[in-house]
C-alpha positions in Angstrom: -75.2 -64.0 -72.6 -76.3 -62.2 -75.6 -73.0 -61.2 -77.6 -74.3 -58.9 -80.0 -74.1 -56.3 -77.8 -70.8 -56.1 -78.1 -70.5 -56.9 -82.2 -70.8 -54.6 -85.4 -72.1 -56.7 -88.6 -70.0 -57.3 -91.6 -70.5 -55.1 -94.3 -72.4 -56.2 -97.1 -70.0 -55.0 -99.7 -67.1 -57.9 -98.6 -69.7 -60.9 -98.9 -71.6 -60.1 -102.1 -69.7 -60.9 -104.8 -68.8 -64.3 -103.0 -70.9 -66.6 -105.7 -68.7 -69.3 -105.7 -71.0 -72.0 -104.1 -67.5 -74.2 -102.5 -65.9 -70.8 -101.6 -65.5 -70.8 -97.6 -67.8 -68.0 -96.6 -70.8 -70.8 -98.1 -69.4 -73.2 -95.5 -70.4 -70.5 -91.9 -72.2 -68.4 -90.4 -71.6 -64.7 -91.1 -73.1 -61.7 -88.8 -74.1 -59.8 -91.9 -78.0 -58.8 -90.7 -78.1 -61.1 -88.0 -75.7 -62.5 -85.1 -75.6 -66.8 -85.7 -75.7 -68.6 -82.7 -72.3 -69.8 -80.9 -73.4 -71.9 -78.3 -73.4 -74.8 -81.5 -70.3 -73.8 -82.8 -66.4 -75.3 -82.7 -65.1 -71.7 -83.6 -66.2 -68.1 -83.5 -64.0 -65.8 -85.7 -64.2 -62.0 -84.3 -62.6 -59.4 -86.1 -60.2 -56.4 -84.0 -60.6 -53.3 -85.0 -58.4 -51.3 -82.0 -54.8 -49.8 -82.8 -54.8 -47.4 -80.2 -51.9 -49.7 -78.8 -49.4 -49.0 -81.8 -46.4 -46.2 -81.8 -46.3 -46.8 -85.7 -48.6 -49.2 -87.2 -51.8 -47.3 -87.6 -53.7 -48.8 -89.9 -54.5 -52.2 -88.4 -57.3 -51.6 -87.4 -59.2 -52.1 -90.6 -57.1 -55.3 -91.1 -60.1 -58.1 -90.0 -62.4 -57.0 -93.5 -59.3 -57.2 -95.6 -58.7 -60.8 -94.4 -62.4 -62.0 -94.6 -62.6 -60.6 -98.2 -59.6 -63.2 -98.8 -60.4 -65.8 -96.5 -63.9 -66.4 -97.7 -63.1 -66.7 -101.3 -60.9 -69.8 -100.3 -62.2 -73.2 -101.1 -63.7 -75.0 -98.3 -62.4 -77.8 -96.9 -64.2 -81.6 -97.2 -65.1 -81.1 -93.4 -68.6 -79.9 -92.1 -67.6 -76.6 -90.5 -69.4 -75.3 -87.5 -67.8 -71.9 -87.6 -69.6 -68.6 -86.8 -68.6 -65.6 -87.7 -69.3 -62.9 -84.7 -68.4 -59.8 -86.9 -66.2 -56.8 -85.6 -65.7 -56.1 -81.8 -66.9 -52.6 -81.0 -63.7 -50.7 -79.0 -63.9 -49.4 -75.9 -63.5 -45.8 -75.0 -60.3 -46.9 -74.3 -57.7 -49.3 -74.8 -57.9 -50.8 -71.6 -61.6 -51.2 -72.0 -61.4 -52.8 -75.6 -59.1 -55.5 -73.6 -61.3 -56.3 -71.4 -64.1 -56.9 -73.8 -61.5 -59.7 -75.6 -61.8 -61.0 -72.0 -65.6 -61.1 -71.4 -66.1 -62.0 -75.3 -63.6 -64.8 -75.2 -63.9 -66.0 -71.5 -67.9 -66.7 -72.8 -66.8 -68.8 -75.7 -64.0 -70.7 -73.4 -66.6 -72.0 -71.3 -69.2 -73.2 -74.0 -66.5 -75.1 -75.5 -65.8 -72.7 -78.6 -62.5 -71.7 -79.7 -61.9 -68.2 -80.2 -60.3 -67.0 -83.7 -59.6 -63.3 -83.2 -58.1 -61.6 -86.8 -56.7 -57.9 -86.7 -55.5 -55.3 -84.8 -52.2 -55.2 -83.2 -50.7 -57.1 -81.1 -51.1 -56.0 -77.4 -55.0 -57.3 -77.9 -53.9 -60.9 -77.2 -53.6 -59.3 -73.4 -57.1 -59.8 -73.5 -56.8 -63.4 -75.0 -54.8 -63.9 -72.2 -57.1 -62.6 -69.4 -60.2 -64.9 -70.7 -58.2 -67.8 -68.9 -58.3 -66.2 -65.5 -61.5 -68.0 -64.4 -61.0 -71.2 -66.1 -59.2 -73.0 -63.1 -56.0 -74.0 -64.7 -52.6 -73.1 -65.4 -52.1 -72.0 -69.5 -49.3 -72.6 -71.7 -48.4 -69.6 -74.8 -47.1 -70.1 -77.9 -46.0 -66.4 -79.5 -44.5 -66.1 -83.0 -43.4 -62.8 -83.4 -40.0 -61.1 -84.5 -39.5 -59.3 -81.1 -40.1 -60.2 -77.4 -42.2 -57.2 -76.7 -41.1 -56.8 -73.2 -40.0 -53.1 -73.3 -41.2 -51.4 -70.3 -40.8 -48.2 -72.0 -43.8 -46.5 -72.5 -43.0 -44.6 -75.5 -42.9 -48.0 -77.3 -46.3 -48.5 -76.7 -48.1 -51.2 -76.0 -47.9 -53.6 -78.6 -44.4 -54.0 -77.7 -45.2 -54.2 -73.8 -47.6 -56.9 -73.7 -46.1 -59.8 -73.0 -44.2 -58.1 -70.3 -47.7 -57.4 -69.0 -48.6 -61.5 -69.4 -45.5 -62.1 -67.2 -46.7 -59.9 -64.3 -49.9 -60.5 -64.1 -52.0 -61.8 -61.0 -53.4 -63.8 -60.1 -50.5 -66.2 -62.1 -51.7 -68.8 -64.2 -49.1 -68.2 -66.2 -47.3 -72.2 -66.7 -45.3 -71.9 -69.8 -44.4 -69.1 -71.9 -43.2 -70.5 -75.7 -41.3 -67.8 -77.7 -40.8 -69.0 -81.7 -39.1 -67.3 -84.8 -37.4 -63.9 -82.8 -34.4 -62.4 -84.5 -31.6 -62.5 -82.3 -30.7 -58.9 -83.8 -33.6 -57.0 -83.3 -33.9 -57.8 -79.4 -32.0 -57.1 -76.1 -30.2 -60.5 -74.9 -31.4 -58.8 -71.5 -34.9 -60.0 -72.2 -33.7 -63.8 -73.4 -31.7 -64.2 -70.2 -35.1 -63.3 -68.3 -37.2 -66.0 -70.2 -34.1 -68.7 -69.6 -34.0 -68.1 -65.8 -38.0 -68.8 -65.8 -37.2 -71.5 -68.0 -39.1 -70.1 -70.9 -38.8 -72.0 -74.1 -36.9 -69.5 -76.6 -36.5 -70.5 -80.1 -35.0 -68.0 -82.6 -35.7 -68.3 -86.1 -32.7 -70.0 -87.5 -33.5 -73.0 -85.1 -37.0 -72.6 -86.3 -36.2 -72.5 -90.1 -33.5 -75.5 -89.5 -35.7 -78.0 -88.3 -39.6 -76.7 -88.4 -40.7 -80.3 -87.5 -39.0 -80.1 -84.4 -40.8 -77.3 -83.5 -44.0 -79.4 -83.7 -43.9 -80.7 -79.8 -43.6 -77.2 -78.6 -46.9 -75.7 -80.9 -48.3 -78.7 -79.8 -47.8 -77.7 -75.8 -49.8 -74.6 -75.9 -53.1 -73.4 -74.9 -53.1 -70.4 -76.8 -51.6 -68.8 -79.9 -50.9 -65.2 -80.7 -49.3 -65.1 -83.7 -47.8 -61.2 -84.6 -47.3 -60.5 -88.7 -43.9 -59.2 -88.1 -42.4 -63.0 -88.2 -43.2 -63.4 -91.4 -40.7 -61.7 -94.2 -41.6 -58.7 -95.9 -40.9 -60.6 -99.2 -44.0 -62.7 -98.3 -46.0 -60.1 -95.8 -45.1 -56.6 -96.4 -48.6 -55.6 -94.9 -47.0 -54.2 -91.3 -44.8 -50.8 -90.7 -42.1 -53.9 -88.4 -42.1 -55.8 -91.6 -38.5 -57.3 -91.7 -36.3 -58.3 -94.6 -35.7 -61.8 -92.7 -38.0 -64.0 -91.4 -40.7 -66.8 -92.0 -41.5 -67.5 -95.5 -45.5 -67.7 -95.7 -45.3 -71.7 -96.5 -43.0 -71.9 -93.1 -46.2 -69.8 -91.6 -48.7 -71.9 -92.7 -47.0 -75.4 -91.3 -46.7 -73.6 -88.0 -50.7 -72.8 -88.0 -51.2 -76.5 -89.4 -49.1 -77.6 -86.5 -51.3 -75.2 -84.0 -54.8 -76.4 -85.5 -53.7 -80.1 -84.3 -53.0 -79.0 -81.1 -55.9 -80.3 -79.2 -54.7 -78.5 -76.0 -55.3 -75.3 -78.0 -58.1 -73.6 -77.6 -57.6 -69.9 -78.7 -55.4 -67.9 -81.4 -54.8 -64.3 -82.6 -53.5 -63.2 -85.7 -52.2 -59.3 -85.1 -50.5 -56.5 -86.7 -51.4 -56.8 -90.4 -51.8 -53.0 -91.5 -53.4 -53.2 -95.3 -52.0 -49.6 -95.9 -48.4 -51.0 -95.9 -49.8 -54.3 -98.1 -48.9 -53.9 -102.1 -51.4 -53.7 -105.1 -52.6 -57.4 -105.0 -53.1 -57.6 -101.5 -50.6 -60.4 -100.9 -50.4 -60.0 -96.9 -53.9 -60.2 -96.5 -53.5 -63.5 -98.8 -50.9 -64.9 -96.9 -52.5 -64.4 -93.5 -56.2 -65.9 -94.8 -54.5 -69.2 -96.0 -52.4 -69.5 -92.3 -56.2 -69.3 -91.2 -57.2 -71.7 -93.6 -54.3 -74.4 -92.6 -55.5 -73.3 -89.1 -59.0 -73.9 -89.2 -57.6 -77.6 -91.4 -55.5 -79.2 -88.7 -58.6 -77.8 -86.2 -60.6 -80.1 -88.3 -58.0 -83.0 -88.3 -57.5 -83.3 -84.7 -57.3 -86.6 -83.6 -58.1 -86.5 -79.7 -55.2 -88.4 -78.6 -55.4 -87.9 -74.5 -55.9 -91.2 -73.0 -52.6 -92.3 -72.3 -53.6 -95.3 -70.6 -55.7 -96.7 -74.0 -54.0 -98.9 -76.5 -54.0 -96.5 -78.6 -50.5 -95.9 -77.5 -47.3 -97.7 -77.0 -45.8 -97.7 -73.9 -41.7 -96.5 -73.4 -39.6 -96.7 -70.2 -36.3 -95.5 -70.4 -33.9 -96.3 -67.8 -30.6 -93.5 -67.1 -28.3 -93.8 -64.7 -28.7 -90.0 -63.7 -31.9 -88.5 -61.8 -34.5 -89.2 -62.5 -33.2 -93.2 -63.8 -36.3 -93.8 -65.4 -38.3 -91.6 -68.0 -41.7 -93.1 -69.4 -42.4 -91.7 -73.5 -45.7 -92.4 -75.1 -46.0 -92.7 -78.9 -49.8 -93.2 -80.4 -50.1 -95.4 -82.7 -52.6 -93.2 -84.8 -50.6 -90.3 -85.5 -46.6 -91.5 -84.2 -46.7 -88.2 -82.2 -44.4 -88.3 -78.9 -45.2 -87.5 -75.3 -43.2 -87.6 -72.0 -43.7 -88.1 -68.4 -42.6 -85.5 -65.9 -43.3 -86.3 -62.5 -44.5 -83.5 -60.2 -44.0 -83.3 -56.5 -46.7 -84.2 -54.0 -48.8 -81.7 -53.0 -49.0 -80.2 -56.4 -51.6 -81.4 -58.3 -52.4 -78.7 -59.7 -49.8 -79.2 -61.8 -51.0 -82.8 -63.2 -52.3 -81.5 -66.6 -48.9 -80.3 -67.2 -46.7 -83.6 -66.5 -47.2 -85.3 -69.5 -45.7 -83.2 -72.4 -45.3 -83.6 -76.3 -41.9 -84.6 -77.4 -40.1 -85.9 -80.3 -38.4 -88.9 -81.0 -35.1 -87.2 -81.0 -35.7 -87.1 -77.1 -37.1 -90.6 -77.0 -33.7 -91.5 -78.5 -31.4 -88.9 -76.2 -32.8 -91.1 -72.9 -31.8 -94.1 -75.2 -28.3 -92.9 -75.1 -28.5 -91.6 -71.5 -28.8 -88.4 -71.7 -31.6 -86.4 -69.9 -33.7 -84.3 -72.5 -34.1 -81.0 -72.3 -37.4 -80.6 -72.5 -37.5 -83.2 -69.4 -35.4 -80.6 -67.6 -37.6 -77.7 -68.3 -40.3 -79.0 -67.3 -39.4 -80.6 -64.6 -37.7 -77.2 -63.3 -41.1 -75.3 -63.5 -42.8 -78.2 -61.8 -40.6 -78.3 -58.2 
């Protein structure tokens, strides 16, 4: 299908001053005058330009340019990109309707095998993300970072703070795992984190996050999409959003967790939402910030080591034996990249859940079976597989 129906071109005015030959934008494909081809490409970034889903964050939708103009003056990495850049999504005459072009737009790039990259906007969009999975045949996995749950059902909220509530109840359900990272336990209803526990959601809040951000690794590295909202980030390091908050993220902390999603092999889509340039300061340090998470991003993309053939001897081989159900647990640990995986058996008759039963760990669970102790994760798992 020919995308450029759906794409405006990048103005002129953010590209032309790029003359440093090893800046990033040298490194693409850029619709400028002319829509590059995707079919080729590992990644197709597509700028948001919809806000129509925001109580209080007008603004966002001019956020994509302001990126770009920071993103392409970044060096580029020692890889040979194939990255296109599509140019801005046209909105639809409604909000509704600019979802559903996400959808078609990304459901197209899903199934030629190119990762979608969407920048700007606000955060409701990734509904759209979402939806491009529908036809794919398989159950997904979400990692969101975001300071808030966004699962009001009130209207007056809008929809940027609805969305995931939306995700939830969606049909058909391919909804497998829902991974919620960096929330502050202050600015949400413990309502909501009940709800994700009895689904057996995976709920992190951000002092578990900022304690240990290695240990978040095996969870980033579980999804199959990313939606990552501005508004985790602290307003020290990202003041570009009306939510901004006085605590969260630092931008390095940001970064890692992009690095961390870029690896993710499994991962095959990410949004960055919610960064408003009128609330940015004088140097446009948001707008920095957010281009370098890209930039880490687009590096551990670049890095992956395609470590999925458990059965190769490319991995070494644990079983654990517990005296509690389920007395034996089998861990995998490659010996390219010590990452950790566990095996959680599904019933028969459910094999649709296969893709699902082997699931990154850490070593900390490796050595919790060691000392006979089920791991969480194992339990979790196993929970939404019965």
């Amino acid at each position: 299908m020919d995308l450029k129906i759906f794409f405006s071109a990048i103005d002129d005015t953010i590209v032309q001053s790029i003359d440093d030959i090893h800046a990033f934008f040298h490194a693409i494909r850029v619709n400028t005058h002319e829509m590059p081809d995707y079919k080729q490409a590992d990644m197709a970034i597509i700028g948001l330009e919809e806000e129509r889903g925001t109580v209080n964050n007008q603004g966002a939708a001019s956020a994509a340019d302001e990126i770009r103009s920071k993103l392409y003056r970044l060096k580029a990495g020692t890889y040979s990109y194939r990255i296109v850049d599509l140019g801005n999504l046209r909105n639809g005459i409604n909000l509704e309707e600019t979802q559903l072009r996400i959808k078609e737009v990304c459901s197209i790039l899903l199934q030629n095998n190119v990762m979608p990259l969407l920048v700007g906007g606000t955060h409701d969009l990734d509904y759209g993300q979402f939806m491009a999975y529908e036809d794919l045949d398989k159950l997904v996995s979400i990692l969101n970072v975001d300071a808030f749950l966004d699962l009001e059902e009130s209207d007056r909220l809008g929809a940027s703070r609805q969305h995931i509530h939306k995700m939830l109840l969606h049909e058909p359900n391919y909804l497998f795992n829902y991974n919620q990272l960096g929330h502050q336990s202050y600015l949400i209803d413990h309502v909501s984190i009940s709800l994700l526990e009895k689904l057996y959601f995976d709920v992190y809040r951000l002092g578990l996050l900022k304690e240990n951000i290695h240990e978040m690794e095996p969870v980033i590295r579980n999804a199959d999409m990313m939606t990552f909202d501005i508004t985790a980030i602290k307003a020290s390091d990202a003041c570009g959003n009306a939510n901004a908050q006085p605590f969260g993220l630092s931008g390095e902390e940001a970064c890692q967790v992009c690095w961390y999603a870029g690896l993710n092999e499994k991962l095959s889509s990410a949004g960055f939402y919610e960064y408003n340039p009128d609330y940015d300061d004088e140097h446009q340090t948001t707008a920095r910030v957010v281009a370098t998470m890209i930039w880490y991003f687009i590096e551990g993309f670049y890095n992956r080591k395609s470590e999925q053939d458990f059965k190769s001897n490319d991995y070494t081989r644990y079983v654990v034996s517990i005296e509690n159900d389920p007395h034996t647990i089998v861990f995998y640990k490659s010996k390219l990249s010590e990452k950790w995986w566990m095996e959680v058996n599904y019933p028969l008759g459910k094999e649709k859940y296969a893709r699902n039963c082997i699931v990154p760990c850490s070593y900390v669970d490796y050595q919790a079976a060691n000392s006979g102790e089920v791991p969480e994760r194992w339990i979790s798992t196993h929970a939404k597989l019965i």
